[in-house]
N, C-alpha and C positions, 0 to 999 in steps of 0.2 A: 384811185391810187392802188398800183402792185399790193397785194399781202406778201412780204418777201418770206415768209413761215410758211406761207402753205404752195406757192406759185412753185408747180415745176421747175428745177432746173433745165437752163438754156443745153440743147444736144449737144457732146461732143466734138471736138474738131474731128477725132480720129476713134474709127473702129480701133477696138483692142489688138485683134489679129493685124492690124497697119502700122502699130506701136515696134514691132521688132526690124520693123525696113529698117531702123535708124540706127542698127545694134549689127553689126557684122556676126555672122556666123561664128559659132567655136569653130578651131580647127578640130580635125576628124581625129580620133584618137587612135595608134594602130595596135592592131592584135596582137595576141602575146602568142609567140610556135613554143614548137621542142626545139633546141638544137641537141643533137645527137653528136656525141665522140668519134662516130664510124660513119661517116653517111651513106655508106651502101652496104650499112646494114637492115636488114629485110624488113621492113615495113607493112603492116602495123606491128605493133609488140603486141604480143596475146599472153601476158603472164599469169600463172595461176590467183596471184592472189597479188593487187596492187596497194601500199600502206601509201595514206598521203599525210605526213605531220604537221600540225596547227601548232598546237599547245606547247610551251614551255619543255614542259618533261619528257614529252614524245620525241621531240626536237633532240633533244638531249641524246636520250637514251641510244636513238638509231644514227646519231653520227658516231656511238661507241659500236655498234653493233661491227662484229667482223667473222670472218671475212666479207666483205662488201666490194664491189665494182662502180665505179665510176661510169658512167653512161654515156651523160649528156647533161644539159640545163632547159630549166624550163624559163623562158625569156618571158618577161613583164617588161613593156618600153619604157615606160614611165619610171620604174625602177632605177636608177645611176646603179654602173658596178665600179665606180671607179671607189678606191680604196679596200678593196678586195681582196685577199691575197691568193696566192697560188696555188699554195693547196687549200683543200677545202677547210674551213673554219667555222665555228660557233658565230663568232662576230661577223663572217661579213651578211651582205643583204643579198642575199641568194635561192634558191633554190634547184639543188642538185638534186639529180635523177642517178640511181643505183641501183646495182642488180646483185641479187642473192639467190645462189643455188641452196634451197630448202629441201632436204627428200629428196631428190631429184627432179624438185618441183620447181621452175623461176620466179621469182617473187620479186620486185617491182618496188624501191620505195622513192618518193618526194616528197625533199625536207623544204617546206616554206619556213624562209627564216627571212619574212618580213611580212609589216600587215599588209593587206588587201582592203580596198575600199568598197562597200556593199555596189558599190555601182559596175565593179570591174567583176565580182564574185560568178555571174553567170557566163561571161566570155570567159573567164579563167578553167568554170567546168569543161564549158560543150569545148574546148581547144584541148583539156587535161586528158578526157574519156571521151572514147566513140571515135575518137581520128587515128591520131598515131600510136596509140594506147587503146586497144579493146581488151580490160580484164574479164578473167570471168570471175572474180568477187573484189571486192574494194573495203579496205577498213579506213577509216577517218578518223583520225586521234586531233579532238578539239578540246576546248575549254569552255565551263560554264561562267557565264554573268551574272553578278548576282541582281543584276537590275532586271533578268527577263528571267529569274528562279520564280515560282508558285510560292510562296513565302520567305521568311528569312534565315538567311546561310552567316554565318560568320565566317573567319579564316582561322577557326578551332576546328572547323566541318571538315573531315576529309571524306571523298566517297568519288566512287565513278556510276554512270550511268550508260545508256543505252538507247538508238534510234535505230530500226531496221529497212529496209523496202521489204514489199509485200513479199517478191520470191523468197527472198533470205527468213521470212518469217514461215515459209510453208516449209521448208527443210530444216538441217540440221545446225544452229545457231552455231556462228563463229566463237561468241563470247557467251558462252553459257551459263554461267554464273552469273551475270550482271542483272540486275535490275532495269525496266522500262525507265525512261526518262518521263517523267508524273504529271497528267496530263494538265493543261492550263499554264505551263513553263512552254518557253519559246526559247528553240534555237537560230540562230542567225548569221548573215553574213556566207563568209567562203564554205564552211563547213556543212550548211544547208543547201547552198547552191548545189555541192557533190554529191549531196542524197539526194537532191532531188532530180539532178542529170543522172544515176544510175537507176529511181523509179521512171523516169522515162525511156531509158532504154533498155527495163527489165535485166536490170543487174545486180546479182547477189549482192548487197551492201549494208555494213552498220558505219554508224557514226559513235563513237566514245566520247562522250563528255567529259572530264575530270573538273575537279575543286580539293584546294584555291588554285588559282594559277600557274604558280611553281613552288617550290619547296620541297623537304625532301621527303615528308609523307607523302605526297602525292606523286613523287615519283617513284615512288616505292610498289605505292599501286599499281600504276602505270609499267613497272619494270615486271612485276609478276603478272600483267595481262601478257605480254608480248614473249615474255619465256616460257610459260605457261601452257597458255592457249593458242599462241600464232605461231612463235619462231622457236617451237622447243629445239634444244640441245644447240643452238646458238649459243653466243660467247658475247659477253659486254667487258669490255678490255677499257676500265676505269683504273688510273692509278692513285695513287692519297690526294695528289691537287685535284683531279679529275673531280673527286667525292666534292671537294669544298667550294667546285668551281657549279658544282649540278644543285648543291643548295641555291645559292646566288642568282643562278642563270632564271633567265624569265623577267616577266614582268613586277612589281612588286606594288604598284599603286593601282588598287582594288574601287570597282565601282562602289558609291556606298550602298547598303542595306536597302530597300525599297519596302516602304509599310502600305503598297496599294494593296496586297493581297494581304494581311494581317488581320 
């Protein structure tokens, strides 16, 4: 008689690789362009310096920044714009492309004002920089998590951080004052995918981190990096709702605390 404990199981009907015949393919997912305001206008943009905003406060700040130009949009398909409105806004789900004579220098900013999914984050780079858009330095205003921080943060913490590319670290720092981001911390998502598209095409670039996510200490931070160190003698044309709407704005439910590193 069989030992049914120790006898081999009987071979499969089907190779694993034959399992997916039975599973129709995903459809293809399509790329996300620029669409540009002017379309003959001269292609690529080569602006001195291009800002991309993630974070809450960033977000904020540079839809007040003026005078500002209207460009273009950067298209995600997946993205719906319906509910949108006409002029540009805080609320809709967008991401507008703008242009700032600095010095007489052009400078380049897109406001992502919706999240991105880790899967979408590297066709978002290589389509952002390298095509229609070759800068020659790039800042990235993101946010920290406290689930991938080297210890524990509260939302009493306020502080900004720092990631470079190699070039950007052999010259003269964009953000100079700022602290490294402390090794054993992970960043992630869209904001790593653009650091890492601009160490591969050898492009001056830092990444800004802040903490917590919005509020107005941290915009406050955030508002004296960029008048400071990037956009001096700019103008942020907030009025009293303005102030009470930049508290509010962002996100406000915080990964919890994570005791792996403790």
């Amino acid at each position: 008689m069989e030992d049914v404990l120790t006898e081999l199981p009987p071979p499969s009907r089907f190779f694993l690789e034959e399992l997916n015949n039975f599973t129709p393919p995903a459809p293809p997912v399509p790329s996300p362009f620029i669409l540009l305001s002017n379309p003959t206008s001269k292609t690529p943009l080569q602006p001195s310096l291009f800002i991309i905003a993630i974070s809450a406060p960033s977000l904020y700040l540079l839809h007040h920044v003026s005078p500002k130009t209207l460009i273009g949009t950067f298209i995600l398909p997946e993205v719906p714009s319906s509910g949108n409105s006409v002029e540009p806004s805080l609320k809709d789900k967008s991401c507008n492309l703008y242009n700032i004579s600095h010095g007489g220098k052009s400078v380049i900013v897109a406001n992502f004002q919706y999240s991105v999914s880790s899967e979408r984050s590297h066709a978002i780079a290589k389509t952002l920089i390298g095509q229609q858009i070759i800068p020659e330095r790039v800042l990235i205003l993101d946010s920290v998590q406290s689930r991938n921080f080297r210890g524990r943060i509260s939302t009493d913490d306020t502080f900004a951080m720092k990631l470079e590319t190699s070039v950007e670290r052999k010259g003269i720092p964009l953000l100079k004052k700022l602290n490294y981001f402390p090794s054993g911390s992970v960043v992630e998502g869209l904001g790593a995918a653009l650091l890492g598209r601009c160490q591969m095409k050898n492009i001056k670039a830092t990444l800004c981190v802040s903490w917590p996510e919005s509020g107005g200490s941290v915009t406050s931070i955030v508002k004296d990096l960029l008048l400071k160190d990037v956009l001096s003698d700019m103008e942020v044309k907030i009025d009293a709702d303005g102030e009470a709407e930049g508290l509010k704005f962002g996100h406000t439910n915080h990964y919890l605390d994570s005791e792996l590193y403790t």
